[in-house]
Backbone as numpy.savetxt, mean C-alpha at the origin, in Angstrom:
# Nx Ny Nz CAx CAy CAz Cx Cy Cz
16.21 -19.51 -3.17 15.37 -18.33 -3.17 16.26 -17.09 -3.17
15.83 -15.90 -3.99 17.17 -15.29 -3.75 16.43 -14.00 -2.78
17.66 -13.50 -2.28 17.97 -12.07 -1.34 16.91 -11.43 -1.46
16.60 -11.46 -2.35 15.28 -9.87 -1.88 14.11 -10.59 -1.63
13.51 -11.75 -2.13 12.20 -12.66 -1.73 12.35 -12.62 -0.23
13.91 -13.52 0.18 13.91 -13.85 1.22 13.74 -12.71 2.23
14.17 -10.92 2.20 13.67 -9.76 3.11 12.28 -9.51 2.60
12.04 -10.23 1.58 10.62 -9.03 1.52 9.44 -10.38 2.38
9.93 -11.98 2.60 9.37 -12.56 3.31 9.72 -12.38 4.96
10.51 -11.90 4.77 10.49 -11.64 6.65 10.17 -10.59 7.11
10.09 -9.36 5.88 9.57 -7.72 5.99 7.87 -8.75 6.58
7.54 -9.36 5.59 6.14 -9.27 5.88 5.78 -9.81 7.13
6.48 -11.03 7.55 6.48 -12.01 8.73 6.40 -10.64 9.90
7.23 -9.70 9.63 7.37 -8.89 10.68 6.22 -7.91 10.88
5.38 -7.78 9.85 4.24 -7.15 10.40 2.71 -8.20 10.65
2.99 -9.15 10.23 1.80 -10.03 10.80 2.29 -10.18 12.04
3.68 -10.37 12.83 3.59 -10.67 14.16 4.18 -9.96 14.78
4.13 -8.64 14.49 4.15 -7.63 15.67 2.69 -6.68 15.65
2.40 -6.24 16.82 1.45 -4.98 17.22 0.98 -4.29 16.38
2.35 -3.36 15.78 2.13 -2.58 15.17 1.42 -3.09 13.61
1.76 -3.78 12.84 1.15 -4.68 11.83 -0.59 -4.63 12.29
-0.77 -5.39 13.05 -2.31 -5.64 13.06 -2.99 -4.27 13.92
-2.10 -3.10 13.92 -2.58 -2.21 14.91 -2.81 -1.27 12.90
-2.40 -1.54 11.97 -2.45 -0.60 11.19 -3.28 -1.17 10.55
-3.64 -2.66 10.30 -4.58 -2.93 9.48 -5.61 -2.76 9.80
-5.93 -2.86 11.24 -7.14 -2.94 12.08 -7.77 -1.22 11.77
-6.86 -0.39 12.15 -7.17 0.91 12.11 -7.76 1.49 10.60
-7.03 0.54 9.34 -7.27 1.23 8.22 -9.22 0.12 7.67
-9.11 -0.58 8.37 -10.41 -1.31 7.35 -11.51 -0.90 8.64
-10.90 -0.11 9.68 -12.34 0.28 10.58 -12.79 1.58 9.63
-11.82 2.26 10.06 -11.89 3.67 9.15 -12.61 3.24 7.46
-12.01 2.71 6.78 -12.76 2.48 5.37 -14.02 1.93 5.72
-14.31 0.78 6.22 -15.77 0.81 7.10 -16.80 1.86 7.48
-16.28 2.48 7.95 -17.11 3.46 8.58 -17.17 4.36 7.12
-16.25 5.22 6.50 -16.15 5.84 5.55 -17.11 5.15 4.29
-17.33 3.94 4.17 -18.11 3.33 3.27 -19.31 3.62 3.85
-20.12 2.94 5.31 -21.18 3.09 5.24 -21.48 4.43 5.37
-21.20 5.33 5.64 -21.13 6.74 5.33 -21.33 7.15 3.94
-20.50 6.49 3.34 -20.64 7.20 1.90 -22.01 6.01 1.32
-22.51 4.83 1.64 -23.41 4.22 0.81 -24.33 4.66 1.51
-24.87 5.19 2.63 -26.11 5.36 3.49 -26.73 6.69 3.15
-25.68 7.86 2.38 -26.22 8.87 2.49 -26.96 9.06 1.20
-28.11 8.71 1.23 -29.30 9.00 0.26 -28.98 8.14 -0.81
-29.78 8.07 -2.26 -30.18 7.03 -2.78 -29.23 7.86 -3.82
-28.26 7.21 -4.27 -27.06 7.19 -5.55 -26.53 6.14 -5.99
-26.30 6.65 -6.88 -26.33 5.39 -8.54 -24.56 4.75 -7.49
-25.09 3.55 -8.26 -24.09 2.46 -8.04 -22.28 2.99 -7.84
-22.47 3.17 -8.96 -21.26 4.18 -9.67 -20.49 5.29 -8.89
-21.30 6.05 -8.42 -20.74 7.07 -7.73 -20.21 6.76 -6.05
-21.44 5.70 -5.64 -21.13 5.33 -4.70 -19.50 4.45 -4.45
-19.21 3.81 -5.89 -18.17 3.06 -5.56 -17.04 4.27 -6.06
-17.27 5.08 -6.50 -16.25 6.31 -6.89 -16.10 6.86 -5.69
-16.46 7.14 -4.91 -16.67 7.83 -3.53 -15.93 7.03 -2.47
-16.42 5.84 -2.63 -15.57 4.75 -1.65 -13.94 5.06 -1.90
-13.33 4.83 -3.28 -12.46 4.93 -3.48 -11.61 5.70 -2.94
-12.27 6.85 -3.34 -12.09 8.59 -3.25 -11.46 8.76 -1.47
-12.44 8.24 -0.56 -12.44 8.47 0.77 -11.11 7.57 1.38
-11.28 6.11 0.67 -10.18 4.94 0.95 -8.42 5.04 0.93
-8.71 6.34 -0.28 -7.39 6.32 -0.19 -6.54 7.16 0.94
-7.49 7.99 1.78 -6.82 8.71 3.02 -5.94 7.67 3.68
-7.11 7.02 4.27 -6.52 5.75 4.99 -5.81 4.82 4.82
-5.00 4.29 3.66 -4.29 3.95 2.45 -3.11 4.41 2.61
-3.09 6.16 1.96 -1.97 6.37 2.36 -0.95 6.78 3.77
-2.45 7.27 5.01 -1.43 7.06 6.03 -1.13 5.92 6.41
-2.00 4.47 5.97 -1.11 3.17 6.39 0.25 3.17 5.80
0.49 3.73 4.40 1.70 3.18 3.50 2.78 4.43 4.09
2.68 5.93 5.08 3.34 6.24 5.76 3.95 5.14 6.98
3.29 4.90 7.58 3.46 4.32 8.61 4.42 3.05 8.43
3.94 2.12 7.46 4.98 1.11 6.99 6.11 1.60 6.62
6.59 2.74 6.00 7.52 3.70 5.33 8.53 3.62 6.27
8.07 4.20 7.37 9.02 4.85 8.60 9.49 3.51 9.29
8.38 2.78 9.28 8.93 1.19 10.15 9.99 0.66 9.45
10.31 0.91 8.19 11.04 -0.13 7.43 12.41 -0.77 7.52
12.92 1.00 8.28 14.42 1.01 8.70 15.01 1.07 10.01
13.66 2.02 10.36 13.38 2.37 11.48 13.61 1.61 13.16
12.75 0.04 12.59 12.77 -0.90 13.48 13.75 -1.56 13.83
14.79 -1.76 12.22 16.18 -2.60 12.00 17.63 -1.61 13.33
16.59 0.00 13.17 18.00 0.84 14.08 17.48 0.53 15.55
16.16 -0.01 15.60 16.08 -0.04 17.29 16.11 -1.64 18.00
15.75 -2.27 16.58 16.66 -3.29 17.46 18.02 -4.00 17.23
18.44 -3.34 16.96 19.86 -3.41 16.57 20.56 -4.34 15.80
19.65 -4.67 14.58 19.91 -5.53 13.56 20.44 -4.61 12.14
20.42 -3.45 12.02 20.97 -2.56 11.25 22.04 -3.47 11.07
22.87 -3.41 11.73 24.38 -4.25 11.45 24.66 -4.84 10.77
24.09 -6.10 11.09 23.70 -7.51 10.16 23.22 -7.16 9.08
22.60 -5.94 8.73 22.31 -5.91 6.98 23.17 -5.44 6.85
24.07 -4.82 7.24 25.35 -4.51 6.83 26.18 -4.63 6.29
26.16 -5.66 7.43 27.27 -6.83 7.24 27.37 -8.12 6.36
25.56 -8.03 6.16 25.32 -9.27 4.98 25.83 -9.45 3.84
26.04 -10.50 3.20 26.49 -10.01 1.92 25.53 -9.67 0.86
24.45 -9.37 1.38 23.18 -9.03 0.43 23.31 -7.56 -0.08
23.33 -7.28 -1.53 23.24 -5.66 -1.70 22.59 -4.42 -1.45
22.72 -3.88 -1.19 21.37 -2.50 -0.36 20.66 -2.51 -1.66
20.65 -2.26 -2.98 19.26 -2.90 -3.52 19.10 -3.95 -3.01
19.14 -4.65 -3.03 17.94 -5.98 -2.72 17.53 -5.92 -1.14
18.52 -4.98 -0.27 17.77 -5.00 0.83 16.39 -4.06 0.88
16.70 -3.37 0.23 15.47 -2.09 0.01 14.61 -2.70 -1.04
14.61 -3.32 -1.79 13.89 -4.08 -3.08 12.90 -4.60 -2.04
13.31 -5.72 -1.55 13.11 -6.72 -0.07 11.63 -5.97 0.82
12.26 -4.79 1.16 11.42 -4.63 2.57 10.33 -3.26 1.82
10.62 -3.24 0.49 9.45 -2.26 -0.67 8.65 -3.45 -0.51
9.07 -4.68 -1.04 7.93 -5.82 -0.94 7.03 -6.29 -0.29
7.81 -6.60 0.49 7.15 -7.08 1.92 6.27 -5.71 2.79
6.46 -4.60 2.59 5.73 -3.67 2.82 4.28 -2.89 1.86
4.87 -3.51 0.52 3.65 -3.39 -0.59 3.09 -4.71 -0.46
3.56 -5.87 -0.11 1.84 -6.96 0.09 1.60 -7.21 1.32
2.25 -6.67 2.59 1.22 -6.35 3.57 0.20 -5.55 3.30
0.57 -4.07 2.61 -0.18 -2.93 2.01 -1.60 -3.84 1.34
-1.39 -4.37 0.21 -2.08 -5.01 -0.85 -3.18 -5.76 -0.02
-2.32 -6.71 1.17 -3.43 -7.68 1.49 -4.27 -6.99 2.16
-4.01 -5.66 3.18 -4.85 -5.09 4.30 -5.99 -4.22 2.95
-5.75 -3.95 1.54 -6.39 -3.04 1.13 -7.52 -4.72 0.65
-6.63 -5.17 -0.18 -7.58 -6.23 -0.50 -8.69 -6.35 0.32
-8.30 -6.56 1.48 -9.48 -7.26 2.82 -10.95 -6.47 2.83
-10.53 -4.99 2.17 -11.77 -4.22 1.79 -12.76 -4.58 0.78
-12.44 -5.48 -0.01 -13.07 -6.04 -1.32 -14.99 -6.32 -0.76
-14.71 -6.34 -0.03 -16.29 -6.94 0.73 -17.43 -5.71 0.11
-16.42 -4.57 0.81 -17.11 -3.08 0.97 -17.96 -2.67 -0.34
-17.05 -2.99 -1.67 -17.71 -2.49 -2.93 -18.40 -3.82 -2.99
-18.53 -4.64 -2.69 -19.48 -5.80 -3.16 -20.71 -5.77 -2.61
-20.87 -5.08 -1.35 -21.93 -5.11 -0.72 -22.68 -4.11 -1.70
-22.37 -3.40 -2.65 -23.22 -2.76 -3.38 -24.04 -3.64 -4.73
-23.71 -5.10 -5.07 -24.36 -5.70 -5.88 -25.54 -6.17 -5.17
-26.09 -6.02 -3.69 -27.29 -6.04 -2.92 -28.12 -5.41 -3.75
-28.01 -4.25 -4.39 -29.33 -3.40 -4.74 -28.95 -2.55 -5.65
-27.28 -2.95 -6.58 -26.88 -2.47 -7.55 -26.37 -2.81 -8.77
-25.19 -2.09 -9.04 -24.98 -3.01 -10.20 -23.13 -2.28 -10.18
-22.54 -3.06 -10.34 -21.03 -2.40 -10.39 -20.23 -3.02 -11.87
-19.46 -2.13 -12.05 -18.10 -2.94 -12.99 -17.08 -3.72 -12.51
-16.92 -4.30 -13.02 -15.60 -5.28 -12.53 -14.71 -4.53 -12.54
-14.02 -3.52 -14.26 -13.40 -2.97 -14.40 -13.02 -1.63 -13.51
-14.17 -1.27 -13.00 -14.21 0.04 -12.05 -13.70 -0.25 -10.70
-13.82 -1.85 -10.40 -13.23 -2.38 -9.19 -11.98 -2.57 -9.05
-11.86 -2.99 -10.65 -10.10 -3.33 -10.80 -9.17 -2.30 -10.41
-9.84 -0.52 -11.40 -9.28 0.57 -11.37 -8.82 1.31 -10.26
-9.76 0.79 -9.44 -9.88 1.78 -7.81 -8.96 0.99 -7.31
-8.81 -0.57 -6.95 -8.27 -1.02 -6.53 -6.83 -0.78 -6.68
-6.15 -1.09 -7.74 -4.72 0.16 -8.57 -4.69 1.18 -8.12
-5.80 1.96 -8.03 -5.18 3.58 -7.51 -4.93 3.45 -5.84
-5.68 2.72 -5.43 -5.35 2.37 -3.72 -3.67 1.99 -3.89
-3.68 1.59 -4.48 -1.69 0.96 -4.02 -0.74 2.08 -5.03
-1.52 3.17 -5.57 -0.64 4.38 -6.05 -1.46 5.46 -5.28
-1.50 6.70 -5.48 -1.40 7.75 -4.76 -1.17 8.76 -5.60
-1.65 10.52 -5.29 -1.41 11.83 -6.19 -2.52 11.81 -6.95
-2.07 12.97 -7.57 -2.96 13.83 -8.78 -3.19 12.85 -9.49
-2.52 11.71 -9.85 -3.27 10.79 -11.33 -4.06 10.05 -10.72
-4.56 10.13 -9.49 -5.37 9.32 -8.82 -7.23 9.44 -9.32
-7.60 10.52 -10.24 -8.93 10.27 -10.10 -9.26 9.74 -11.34
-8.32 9.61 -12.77 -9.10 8.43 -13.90 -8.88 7.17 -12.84
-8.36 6.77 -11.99 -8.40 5.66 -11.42 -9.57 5.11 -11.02
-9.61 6.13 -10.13 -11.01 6.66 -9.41 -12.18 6.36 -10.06
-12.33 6.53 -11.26 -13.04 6.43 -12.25 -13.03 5.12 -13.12
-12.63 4.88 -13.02 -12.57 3.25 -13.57 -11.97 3.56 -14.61
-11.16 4.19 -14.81 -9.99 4.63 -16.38 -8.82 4.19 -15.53
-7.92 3.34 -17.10 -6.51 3.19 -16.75 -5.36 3.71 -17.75
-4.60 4.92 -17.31 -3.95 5.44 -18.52 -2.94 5.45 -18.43
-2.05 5.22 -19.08 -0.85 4.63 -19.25 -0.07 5.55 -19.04
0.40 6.61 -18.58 0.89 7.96 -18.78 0.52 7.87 -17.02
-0.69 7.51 -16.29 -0.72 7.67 -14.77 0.64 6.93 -14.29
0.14 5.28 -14.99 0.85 4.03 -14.60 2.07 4.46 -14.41
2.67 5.21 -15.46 4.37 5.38 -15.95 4.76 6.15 -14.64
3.68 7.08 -14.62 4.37 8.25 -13.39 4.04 7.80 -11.88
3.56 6.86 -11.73 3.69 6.04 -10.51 4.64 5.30 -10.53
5.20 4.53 -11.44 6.47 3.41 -11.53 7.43 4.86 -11.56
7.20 5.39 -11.91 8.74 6.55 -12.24 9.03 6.96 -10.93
8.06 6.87 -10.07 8.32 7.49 -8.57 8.45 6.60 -7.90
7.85 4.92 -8.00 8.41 4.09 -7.38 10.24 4.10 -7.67
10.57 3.86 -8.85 11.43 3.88 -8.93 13.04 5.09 -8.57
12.21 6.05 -8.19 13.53 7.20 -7.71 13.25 6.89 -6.42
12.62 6.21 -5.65 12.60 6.60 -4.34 12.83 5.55 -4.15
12.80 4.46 -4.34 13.73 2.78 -4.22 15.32 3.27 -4.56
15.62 4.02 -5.83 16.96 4.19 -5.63 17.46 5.40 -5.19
16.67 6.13 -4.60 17.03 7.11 -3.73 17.53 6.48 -2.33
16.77 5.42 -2.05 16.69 4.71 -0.65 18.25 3.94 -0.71
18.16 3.33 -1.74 19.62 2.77 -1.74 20.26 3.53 -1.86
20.43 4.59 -2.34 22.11 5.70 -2.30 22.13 5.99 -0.91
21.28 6.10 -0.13 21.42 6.71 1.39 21.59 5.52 2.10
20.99 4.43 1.85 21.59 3.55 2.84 23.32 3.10 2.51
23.48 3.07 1.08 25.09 2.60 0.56 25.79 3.57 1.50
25.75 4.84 1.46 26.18 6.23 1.94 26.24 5.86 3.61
25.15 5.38 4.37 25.26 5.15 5.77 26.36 4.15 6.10
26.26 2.98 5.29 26.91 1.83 5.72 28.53 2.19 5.51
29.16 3.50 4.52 30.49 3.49 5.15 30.49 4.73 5.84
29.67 5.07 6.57 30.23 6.28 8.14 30.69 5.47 8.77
């Protein structure tokens, strides 16, 4: 198995069995909960809008979970004093940062997934797109201004790019600063 599977499987191990892990998922699918029946209860609106709205509201809570994982990532390795050992590993700071992007995007994925219920409860007395489910769902695990064709059940290729373009400077932004730490 190589180096980065193997951190981005123990990134994840580490938030199913610590506190903080089930203290963020718990917090983000109460909040979308509540924010759903809120947004489906208030008066009689088309299918559509209602699941545009869900979206719309979901992603607050979304992105302060994907803060919160952010800060844990390195964060935890300096307090309990395992910083070292990645150090010292012979694993490369990409793949350590590759690693714990992973394992921090499908904790992300699974806690958003777990919401899937929320837009379904609208085929009770509606009618939804698959495609509009797909869309929202994508914009939940991106973020920003290209967020409302998402929103909308549009997928444009020009959003996609400028979400990977920012995944990608800030994965190798992350590695120049950690390469940079490890020789102080």
């Amino acid at each position: 198995m190589s180096p980065v599977l193997l951190i981005a499987r123990r990134e994840l191990r580490g938030y199913t069995r610590t506190m903080t892990g089930w203290i963020i998922a718990a917090s983000v699918l109460l909040i979308d909960g509540l924010l759903f029946n809120a947004v489906a209860m208030e008066g009689a609106r088309r299918s559509t809008e209602v699941l545009t709205r869900f979206f719309y509201f979901a992603s607050g809570p979304t992105m302060v979970a994907a803060i919160f994982l952010a800060m844990r990532l390195l964060a935890e390795e300096r307090q309990l004093g395992t910083i070292e050992l990645l150090y010292a590993s012979p694993v490369r700071d990409r793949d350590i940062v590759v690693g714990k992007f992973l394992g921090a995007l499908a904790f992300l994925s699974a806690v958003t997934v777990a919401t899937v219920y929320m837009p379904l409860l609208i085929l009770v007395h509606g009618h939804i797109s698959v495609g509009h489910l797909l869309a929202g769902y994508l914009a939940l695990a991106l973020h920003n201004a290209h967020f409302p064709p998402f929103q909308a059940g549009q997928v444009h290729l020009r959003d996609v790019a400028y979400y990977l373009l920012v995944i990608w400077v800030t994965l190798f932004a992350t590695t120049r600063v950690l390469e940079a730490r490890r020789w102080r």
